[in-house]
C-alpha positions in Angstrom: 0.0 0.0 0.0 2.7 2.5 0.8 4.8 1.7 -2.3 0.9 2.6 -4.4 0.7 6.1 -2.7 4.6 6.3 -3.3 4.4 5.3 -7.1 1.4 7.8 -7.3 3.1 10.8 -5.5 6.3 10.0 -7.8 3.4 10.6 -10.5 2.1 13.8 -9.7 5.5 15.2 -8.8 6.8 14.4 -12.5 3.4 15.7 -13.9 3.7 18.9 -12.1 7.8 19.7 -13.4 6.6 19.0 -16.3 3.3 21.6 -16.1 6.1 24.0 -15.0 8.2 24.0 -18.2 5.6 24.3 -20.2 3.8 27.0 -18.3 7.5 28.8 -19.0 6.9 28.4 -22.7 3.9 30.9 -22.3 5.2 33.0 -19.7 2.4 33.9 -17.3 2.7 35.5 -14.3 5.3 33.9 -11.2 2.0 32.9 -9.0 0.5 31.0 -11.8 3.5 28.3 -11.9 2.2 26.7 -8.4 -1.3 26.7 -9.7 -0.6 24.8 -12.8 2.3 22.0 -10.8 -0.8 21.5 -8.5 -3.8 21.2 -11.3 -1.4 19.2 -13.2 -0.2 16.9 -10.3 -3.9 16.3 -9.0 -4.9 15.6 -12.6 -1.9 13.3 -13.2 -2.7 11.3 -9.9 -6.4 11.3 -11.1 -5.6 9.4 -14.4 -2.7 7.1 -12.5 -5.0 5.7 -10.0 -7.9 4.8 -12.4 -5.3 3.5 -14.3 -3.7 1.2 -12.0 -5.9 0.7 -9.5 -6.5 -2.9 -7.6 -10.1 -3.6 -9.6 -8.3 -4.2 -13.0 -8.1 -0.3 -14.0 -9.7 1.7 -16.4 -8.9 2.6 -19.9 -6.4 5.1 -21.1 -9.1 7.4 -22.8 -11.9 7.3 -20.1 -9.0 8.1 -17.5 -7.5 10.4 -19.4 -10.6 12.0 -19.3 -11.6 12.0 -15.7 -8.3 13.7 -15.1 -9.0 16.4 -17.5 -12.6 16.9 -16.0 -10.7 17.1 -12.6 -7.8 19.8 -14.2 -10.4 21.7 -15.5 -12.9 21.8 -12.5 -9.6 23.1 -10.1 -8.5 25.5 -13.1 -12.3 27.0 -12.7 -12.6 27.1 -9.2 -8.5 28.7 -8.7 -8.7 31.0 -11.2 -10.5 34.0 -9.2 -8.4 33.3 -6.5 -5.4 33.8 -8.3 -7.0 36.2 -10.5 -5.7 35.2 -14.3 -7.6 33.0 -16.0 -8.5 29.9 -16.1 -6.9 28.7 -19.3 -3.3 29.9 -18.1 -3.5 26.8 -15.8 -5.1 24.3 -17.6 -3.6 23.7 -20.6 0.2 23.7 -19.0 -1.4 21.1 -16.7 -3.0 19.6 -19.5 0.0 18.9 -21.4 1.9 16.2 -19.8 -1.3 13.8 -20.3 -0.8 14.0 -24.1 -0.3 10.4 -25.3 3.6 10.8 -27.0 3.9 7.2 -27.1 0.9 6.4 -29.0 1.9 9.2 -31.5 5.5 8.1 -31.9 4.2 4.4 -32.5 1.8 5.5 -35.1 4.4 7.1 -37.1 6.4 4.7 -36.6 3.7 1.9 -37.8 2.9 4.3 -40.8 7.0 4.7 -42.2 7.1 1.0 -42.0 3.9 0.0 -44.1 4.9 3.2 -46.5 8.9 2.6 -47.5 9.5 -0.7 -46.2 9.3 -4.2 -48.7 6.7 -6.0 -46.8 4.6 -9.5 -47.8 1.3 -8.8 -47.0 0.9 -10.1 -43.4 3.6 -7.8 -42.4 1.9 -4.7 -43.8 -1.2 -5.7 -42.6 0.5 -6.2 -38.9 1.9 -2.5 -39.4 -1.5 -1.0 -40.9 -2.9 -2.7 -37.5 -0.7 -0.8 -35.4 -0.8 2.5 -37.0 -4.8 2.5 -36.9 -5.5 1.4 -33.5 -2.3 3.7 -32.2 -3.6 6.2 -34.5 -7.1 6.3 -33.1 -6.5 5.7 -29.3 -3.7 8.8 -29.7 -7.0 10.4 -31.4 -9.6 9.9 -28.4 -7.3 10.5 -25.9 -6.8 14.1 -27.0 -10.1 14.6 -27.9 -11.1 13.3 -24.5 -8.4 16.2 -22.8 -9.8 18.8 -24.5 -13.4 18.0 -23.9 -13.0 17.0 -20.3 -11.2 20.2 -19.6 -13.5 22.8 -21.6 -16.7 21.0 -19.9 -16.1 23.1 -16.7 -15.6 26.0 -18.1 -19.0 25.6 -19.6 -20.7 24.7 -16.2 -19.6 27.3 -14.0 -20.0 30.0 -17.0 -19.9 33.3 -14.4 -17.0 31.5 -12.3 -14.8 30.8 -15.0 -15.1 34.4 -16.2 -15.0 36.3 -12.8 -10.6 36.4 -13.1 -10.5 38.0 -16.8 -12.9 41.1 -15.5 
């Protein structure tokens, strides 16, 4: 049990260095950095325990978008507190939940059916790959962005008190 909450701590610390360098890309103000390592850690944590958890976990795409419902409901409800907007949080946090190694392997899938000599059981391995790669990559980004612009939507006045 204490290795889980270490493993899951380890998680959310990663995820939330990780929020920081890319909150530096769009330079926002000093007090935002903490906002989006904490978003981004609880969000991170979120997705890693439905993930892994003891009843067989879930998938990748309806965890990934739990977690993104969860960055975007803190994003909301810190935003006026911090007073910037909301976005300036959550898409920093947002960012170390996008699926790079389902991308890379559905490039790499594609290359290999396109310039490589294959017999047809080969190709049609490597056409395999690049579509299901291809489409969970797909959902799982479409699932962040929806799960994350949902709360925004609900608490319409909240959301918009920090950019007045």
């Amino acid at each position: 049990m204490t290795d889980y909450i270490i493993r899951i701590a380890e998680d959310g610390l990663f995820a939330a260095i990780a929020a920081i360098g890319f909150a530096t890309i769009s330079n926002p103000p000093r007090k935002a950095y903490l906002y989006c390592a904490l978003i981004a850690a609880a969000g991170h944590a979120v997705r890693f325990v439905l993930m892994h958890n003891a009843m067989g976990g879930v998938h990748i795409i309806y965890a990934s978008f739990a977690a993104s419902l969860v960055v975007g409901i803190l994003a909301v409800l810190f935003a006026p507190r911090a007073k910037f907007p909301a976005e300036t949080c959550f898409f920093p946090a947002l960012l170390p939940m996008i699926p790079g190694m389902y991308a890379y392997r559905t490039v790499e899938a594609l290359v290999l059916c396109l310039v490589s000599n294959l017999d047809e059981t080969d190709y049609n391995h490597y056409f395999y790959l690049f579509s299901s790669n291809g489409l969970i990559c797909t959902f799982i980004v479409f699932s962040l962005v929806v799960g994350a612009t949902i709360p925004i939507f609900i608490f319409k006045r909240l959301s918009f008190q920090a950019t007045r």
